[in-house]
DSSP file (Angstrom, degrees, kcal/mol; ACC not computed):
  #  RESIDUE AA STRUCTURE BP1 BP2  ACC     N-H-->O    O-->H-N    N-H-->O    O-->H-N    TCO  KAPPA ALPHA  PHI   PSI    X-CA   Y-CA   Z-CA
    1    1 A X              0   0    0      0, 0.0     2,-0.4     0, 0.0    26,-0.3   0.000 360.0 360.0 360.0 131.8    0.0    0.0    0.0
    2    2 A X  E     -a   27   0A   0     24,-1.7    26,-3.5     3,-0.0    23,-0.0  -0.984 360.0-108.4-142.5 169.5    1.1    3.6   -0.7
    3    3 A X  E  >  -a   28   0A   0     -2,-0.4     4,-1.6    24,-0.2    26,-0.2  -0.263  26.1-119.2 -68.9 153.0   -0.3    7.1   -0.7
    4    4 A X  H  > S+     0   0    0     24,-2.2     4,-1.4     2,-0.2     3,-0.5   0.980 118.0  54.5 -42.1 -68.2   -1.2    9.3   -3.6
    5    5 A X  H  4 S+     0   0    0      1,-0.2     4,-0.2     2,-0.2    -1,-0.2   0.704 109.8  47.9 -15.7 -58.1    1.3   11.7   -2.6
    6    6 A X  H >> S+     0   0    0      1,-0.2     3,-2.0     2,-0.2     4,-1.1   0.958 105.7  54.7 -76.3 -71.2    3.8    8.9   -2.7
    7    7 A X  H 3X S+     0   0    0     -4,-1.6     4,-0.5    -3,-0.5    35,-0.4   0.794  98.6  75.4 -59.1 -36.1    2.8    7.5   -6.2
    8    8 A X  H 3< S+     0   0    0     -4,-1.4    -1,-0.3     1,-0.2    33,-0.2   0.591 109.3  19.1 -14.3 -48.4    3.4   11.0   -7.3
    9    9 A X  H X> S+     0   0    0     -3,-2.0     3,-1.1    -4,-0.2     4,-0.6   0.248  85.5 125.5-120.2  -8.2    7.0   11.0   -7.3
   10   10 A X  H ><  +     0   0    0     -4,-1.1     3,-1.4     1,-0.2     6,-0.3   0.766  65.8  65.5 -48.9 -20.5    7.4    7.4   -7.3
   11   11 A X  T 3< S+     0   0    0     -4,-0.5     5,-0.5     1,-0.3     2,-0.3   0.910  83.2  72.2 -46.0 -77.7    9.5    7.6  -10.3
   12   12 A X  T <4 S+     0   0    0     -3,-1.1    -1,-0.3     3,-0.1     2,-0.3   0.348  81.4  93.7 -24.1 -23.0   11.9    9.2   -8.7
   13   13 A X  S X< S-     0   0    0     -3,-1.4     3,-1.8    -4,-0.6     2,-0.3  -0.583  84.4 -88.3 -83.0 151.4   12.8    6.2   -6.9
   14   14 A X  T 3  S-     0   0    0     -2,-0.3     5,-0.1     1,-0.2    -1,-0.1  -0.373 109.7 -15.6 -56.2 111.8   15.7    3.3   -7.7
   15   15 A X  T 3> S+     0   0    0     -2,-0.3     4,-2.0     3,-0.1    -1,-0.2   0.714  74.5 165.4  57.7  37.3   14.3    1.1   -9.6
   16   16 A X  H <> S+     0   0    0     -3,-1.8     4,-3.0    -5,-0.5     5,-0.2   0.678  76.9  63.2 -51.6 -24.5   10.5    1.9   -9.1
   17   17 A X  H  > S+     0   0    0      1,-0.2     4,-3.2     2,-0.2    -1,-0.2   0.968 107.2  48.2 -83.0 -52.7    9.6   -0.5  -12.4
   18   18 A X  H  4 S+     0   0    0      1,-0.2     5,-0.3     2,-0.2     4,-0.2   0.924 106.9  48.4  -9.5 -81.4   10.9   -3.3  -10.4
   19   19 A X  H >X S+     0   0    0     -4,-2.0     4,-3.5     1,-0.2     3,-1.4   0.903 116.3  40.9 -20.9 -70.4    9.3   -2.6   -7.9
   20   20 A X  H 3< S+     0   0    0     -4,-3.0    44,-0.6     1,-0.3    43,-0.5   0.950 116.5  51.8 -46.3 -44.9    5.5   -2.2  -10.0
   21   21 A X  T 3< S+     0   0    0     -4,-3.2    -1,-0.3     1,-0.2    -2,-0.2   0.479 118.0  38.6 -79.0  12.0    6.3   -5.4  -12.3
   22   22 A X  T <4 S+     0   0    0     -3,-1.4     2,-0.3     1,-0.4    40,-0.2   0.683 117.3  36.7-119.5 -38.4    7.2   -7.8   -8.5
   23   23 A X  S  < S-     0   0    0     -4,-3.5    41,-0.5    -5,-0.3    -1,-0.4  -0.866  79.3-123.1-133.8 140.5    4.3   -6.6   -5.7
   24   24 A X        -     0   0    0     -2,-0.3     2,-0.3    39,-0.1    41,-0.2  -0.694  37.7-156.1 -76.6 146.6    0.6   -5.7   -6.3
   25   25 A X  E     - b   0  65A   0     39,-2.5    41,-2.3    -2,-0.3     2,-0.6  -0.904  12.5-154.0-138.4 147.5    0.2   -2.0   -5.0
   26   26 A X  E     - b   0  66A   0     -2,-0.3   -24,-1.7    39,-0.2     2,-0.4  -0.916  10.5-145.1-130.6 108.2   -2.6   -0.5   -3.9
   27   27 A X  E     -ab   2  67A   0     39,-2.1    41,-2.2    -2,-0.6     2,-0.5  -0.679  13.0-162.1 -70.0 105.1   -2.9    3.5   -4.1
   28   28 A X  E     -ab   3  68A   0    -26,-3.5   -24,-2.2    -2,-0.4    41,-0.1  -0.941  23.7-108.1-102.6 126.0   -4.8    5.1   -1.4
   29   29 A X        -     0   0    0     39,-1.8     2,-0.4    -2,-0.5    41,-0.1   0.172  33.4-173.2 -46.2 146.8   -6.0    8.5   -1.8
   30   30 A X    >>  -     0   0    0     42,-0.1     3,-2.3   -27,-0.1     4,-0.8  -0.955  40.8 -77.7-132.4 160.9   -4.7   11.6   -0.2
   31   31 A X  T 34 S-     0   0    0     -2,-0.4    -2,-0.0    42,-0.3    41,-0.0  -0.350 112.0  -3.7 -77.6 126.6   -5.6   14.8    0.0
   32   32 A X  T 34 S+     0   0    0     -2,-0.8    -1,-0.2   -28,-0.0    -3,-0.0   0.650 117.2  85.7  59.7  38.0   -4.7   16.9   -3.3
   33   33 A X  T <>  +     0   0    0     -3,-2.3     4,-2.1     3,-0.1     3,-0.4   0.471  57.2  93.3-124.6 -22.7   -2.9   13.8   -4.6
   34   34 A X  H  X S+     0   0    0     -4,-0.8     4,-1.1     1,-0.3    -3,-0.1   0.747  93.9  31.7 -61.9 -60.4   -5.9   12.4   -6.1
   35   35 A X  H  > S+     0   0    0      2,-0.2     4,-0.7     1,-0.2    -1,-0.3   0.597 114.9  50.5 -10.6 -63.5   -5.3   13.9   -9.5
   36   36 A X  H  4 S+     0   0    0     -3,-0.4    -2,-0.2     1,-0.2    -1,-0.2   0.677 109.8  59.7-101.2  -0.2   -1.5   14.2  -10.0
   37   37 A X  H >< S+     0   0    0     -4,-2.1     3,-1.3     1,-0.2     6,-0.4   0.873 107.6  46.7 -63.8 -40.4   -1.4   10.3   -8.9
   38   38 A X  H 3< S+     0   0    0     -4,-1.1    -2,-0.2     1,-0.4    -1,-0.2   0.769 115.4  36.5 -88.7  -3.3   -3.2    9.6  -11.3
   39   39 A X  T 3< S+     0   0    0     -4,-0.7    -1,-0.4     4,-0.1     2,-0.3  -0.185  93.2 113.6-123.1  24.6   -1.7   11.4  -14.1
   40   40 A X  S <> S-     0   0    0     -3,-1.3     4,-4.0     1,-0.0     5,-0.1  -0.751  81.8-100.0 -89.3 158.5    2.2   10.7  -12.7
   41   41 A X  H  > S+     0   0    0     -2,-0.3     4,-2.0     1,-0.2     5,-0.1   0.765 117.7  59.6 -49.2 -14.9    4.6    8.4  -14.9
   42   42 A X  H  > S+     0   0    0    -35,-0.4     4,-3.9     1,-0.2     5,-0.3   0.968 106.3  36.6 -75.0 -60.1    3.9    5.8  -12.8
   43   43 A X  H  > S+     0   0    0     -6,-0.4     4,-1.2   -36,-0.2    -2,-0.2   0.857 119.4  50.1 -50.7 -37.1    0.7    5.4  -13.1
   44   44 A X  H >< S+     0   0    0     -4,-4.0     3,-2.2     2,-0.2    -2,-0.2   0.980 114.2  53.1 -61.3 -71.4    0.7    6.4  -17.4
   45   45 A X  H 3< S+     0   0    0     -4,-2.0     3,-0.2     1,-0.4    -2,-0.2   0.686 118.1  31.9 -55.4 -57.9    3.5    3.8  -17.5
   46   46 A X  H >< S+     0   0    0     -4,-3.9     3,-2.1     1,-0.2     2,-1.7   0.682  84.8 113.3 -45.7 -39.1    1.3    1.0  -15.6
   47   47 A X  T <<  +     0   0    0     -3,-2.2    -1,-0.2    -4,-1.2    -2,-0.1   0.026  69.4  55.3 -88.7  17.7   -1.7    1.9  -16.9
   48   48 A X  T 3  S+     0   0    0     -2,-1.7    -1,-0.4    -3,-0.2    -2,-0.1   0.672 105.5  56.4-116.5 -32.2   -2.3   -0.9  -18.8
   49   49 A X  S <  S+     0   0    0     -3,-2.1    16,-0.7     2,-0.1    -2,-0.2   0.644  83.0 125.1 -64.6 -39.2   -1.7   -3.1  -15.4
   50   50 A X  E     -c   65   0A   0     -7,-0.2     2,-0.3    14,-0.1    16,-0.2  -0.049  44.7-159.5 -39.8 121.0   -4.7   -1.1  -13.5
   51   51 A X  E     -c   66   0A   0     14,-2.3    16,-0.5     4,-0.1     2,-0.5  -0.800  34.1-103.0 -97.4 145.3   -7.6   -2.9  -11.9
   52   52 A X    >   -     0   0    0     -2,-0.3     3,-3.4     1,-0.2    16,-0.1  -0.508  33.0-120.6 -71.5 133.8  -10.8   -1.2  -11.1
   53   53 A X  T 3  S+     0   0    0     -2,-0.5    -1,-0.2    14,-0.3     4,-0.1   0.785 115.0  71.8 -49.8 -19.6  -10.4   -0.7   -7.0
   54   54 A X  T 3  S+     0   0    0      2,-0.1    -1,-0.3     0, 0.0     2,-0.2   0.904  94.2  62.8 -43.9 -41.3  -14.3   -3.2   -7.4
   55   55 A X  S <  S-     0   0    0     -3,-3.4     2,-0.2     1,-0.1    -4,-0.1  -0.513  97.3-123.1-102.1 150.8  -11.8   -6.2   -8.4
   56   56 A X        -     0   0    0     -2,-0.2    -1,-0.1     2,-0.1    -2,-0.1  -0.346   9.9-131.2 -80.6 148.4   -9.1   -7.3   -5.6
   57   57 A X  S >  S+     0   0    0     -2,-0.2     3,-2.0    -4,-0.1     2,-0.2   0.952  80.7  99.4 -76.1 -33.8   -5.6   -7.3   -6.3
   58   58 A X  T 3  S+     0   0    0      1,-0.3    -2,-0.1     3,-0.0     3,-0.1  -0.497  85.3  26.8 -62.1 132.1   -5.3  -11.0   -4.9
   59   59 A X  T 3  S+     0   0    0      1,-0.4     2,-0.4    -2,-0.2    -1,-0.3   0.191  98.2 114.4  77.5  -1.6   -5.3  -13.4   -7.4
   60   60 A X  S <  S-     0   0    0     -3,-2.0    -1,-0.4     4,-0.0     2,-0.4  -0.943  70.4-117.8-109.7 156.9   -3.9  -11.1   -9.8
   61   61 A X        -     0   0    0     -2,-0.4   -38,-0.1     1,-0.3    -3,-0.0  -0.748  43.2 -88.4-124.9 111.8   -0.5  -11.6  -11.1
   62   62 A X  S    S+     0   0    0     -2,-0.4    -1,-0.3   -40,-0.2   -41,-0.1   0.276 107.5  71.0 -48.4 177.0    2.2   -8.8  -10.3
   63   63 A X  S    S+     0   0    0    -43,-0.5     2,-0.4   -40,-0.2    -2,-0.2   0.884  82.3 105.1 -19.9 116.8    2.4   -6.3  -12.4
   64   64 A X        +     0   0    0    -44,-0.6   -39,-2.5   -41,-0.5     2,-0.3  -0.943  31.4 158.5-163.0 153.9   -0.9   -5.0  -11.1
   65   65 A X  E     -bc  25  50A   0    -16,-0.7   -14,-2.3    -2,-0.4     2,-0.2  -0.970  19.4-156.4-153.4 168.5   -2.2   -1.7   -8.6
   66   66 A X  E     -bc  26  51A   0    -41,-2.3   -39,-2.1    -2,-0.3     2,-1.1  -0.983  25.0-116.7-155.7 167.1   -5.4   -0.1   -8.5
   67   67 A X  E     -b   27   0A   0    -16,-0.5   -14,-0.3    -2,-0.2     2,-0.3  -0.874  30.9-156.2-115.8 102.4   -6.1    3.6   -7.2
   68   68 A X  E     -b   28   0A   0    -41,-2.2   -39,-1.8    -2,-1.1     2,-0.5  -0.754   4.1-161.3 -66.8 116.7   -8.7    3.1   -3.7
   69   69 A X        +     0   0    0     -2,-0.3     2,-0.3   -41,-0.1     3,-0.1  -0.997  29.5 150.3-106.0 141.8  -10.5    6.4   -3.3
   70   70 A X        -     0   0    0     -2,-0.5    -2,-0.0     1,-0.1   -42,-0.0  -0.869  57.9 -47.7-140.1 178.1  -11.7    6.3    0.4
   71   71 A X  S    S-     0   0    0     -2,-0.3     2,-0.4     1,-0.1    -1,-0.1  -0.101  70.2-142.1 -39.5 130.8  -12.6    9.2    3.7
   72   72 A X        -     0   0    0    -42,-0.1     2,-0.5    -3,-0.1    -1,-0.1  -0.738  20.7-165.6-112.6 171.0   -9.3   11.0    3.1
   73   73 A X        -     0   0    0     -2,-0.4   -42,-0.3     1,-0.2    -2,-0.0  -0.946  23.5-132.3-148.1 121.5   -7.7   12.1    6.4
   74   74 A X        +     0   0    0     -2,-0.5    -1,-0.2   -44,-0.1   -43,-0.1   0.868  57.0 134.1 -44.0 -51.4   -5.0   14.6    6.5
   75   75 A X        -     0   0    0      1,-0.2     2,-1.0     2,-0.1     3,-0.1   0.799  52.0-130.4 -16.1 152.7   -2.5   12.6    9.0
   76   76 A X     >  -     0   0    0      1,-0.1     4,-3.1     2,-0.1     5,-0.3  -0.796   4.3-148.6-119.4 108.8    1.0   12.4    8.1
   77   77 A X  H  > S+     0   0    0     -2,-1.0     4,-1.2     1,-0.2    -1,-0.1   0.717 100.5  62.5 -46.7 -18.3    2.5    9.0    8.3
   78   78 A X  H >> S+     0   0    0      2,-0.1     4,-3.1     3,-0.1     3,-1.0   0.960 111.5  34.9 -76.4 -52.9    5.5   10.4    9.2
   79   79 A X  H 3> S+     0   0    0      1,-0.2     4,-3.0     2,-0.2     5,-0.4   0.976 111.3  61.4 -40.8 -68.9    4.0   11.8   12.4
   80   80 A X  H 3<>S+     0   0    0     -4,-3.1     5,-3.5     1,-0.2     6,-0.8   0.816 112.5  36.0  -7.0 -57.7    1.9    9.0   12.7
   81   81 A X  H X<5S+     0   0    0     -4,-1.2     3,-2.4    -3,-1.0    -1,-0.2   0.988 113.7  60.9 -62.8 -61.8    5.3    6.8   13.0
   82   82 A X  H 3<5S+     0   0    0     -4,-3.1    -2,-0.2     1,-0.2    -3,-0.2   0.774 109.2  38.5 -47.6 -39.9    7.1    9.6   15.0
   83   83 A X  T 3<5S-     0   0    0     -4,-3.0    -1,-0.2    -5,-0.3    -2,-0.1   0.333 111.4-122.9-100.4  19.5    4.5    9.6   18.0
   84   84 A X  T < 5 +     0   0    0     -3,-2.4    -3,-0.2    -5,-0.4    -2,-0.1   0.904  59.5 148.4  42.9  61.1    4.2    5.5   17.8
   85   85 A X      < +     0   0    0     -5,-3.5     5,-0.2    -6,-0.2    -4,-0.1   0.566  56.5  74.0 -88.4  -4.2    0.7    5.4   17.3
   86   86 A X  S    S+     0   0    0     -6,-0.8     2,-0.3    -5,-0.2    -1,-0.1   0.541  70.9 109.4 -40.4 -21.8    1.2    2.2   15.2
   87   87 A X  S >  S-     0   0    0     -6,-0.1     3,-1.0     2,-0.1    -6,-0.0  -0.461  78.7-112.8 -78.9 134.8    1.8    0.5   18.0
   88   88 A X  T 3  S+     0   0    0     -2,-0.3    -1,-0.1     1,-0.2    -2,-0.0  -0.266  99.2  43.2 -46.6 142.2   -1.1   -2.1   19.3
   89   89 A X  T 3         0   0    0     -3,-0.1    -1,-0.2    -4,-0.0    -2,-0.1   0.334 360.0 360.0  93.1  12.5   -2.6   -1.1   22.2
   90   90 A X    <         0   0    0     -3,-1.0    -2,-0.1    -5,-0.2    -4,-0.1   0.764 360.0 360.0-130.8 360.0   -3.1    2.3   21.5
């Protein structure tokens, strides 16, 4: 799973086609990412790999993602991490 935000730039990372063509990915929306996720290189590159977010990614065969739009919620994963609210039990 990654954010919009995150699919955004995902080019920009070492060997992001790897990445797309090995693990099913799942896009979850964020807010004011909605848009330039879907219109970033990754996603034009893929876009022939895209499932509609109705069909599961299980049981589909890497390369494949689909773009989740769901309640979007400002939170910053980095915070998120930083004040260990990940953790069970809280």
């Amino acid at each position: 799973l990654m954010g919009a935000d995150n699919l955004v730039q995902f080019h920009r990372w070492g060997r992001w086609r790897d990445i797309l063509r090995t693990v099913a990915v799942g896009v979850l929306a964020r807010p004011g990412s909605g848009v330039a996720a879907r219109l970033s290189v990754a996603a034009q590159s893929f876009r022939v790999h895209r499932v509609d977010r109705g069909e599961r990614l299980r049981g589909h065969a890497p390369p494949v993602w689909c773009f989740v739009n769901l309640p979007l919620n400002g939170a910053s994963s980095t915070d998120i991490r930083a004040r260990g609210d990940w953790r069970s039990g809280r």
